[in-house]
Structures are given as structure tokens and as C-alpha cells.
N, C-alpha and C positions, 0 to 999 in steps of 0.2 A: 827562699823566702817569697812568699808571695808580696810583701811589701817592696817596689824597689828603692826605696829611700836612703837607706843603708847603704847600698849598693851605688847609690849614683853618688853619695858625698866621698866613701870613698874613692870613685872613680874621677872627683873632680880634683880629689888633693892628692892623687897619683899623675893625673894629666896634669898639673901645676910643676908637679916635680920631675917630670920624664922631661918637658918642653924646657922647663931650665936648666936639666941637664944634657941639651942637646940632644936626646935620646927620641929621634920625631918618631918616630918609626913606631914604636910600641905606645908614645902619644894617640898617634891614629889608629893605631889596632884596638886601644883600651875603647876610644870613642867609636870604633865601629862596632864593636862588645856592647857596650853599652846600648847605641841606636838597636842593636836588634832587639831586646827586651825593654827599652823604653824609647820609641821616639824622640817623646819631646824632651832627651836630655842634651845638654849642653856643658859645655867645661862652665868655671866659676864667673871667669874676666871675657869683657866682650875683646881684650886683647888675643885672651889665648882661642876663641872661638872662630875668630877670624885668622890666627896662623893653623888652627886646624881647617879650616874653612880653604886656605892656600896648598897646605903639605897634599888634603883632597885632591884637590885640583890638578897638582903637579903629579900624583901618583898615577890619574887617570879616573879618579874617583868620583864623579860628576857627582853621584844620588849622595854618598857625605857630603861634599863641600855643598850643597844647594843646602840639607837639612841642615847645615850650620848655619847657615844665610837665612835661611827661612825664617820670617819675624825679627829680623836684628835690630830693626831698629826700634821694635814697641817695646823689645826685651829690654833694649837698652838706649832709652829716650835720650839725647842730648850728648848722648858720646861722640866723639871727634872722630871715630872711625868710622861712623854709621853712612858717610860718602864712599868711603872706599868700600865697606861692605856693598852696597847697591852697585856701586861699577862691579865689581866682581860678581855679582848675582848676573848683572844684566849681559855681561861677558858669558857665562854659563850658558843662558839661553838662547844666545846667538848661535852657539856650537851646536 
């Protein structure tokens, strides 16, 4: 499809359900899938964005976990996690 619309909603309510079923692994594989054919995709919850943003990081994954980070807090004005997203951003580019 040239459109990836389709394709990113599916991928948000697959990354909802991999991440609640524990299953992080193919969470991060679906969002690394996803980042190649559209950048600026992201899971649905600035929750699950930021534990993909983590699993990144932990795997060795710097360029996900930054695209996770990248914009989190204009994406998602006034959420409670938008501190700990910038520490972890800002932790990233220390490295």
C-alpha cells in the first residue's frame, strides 16, 4: 500500500497487545518495522512509547529509543511521563 495508515494502526494495536502480553521482543521488532517505512510512527500510549523507548535502549538500540523520544513531549503535552522521557533522552546523548 502506498498509504501507510492501515498499516500503522494495525501496528499500534499489535504493539498494545505484544507489550501486554509480555511478548517485548516482537513489540520492538514490530516498531522497528514500522520506523523503516514510516518514521514518524509511534505506538498509541505515551506509556507504551516510552517502554518501547526503554526495551531500545536495553537491547542496544540507541536510533529506536531516541525516534521514540523524539518530540514526546509536544506529542503528548501534560503527561506525567514527559520528565522521565527527557531524562532518558538526555541520558541517550550523553552516551
Amino acid at each position: 500500500w502506498t498509504d501507510p495508515r492501515f498499516a500503522n494502526r494495525v501496528a499500534t494495536t499489535l504493539v498494545t497487545a505484544l507489550l501486554d502480553a509480555r511478548r517485548t521482543g516482537a513489540a520492538l521488532d514490530v516498531v522497528r518495522g514500522r520506523l523503516r517505512s514510516t518514521p514518524g510512527f509511534r505506538p498509541a500510549a505515551p506509556a507504551e512509547t516510552l517502554r518501547i523507548a526503554e526495551l531500545a535502549r536495553a537491547a542496544g538500540d540507541r536510533a529506536t529509543a531516541r525516534a521514540m523520544l523524539d518530540g514526546f513531549a509536544e506529542r503528548y503535552p501534560g503527561d506525567p511521563s514527559t520528565a522521565v522521557a527527557a531524562r532518558l533522552a538526555a541520558e541517550l546523548e550523553r552516551r
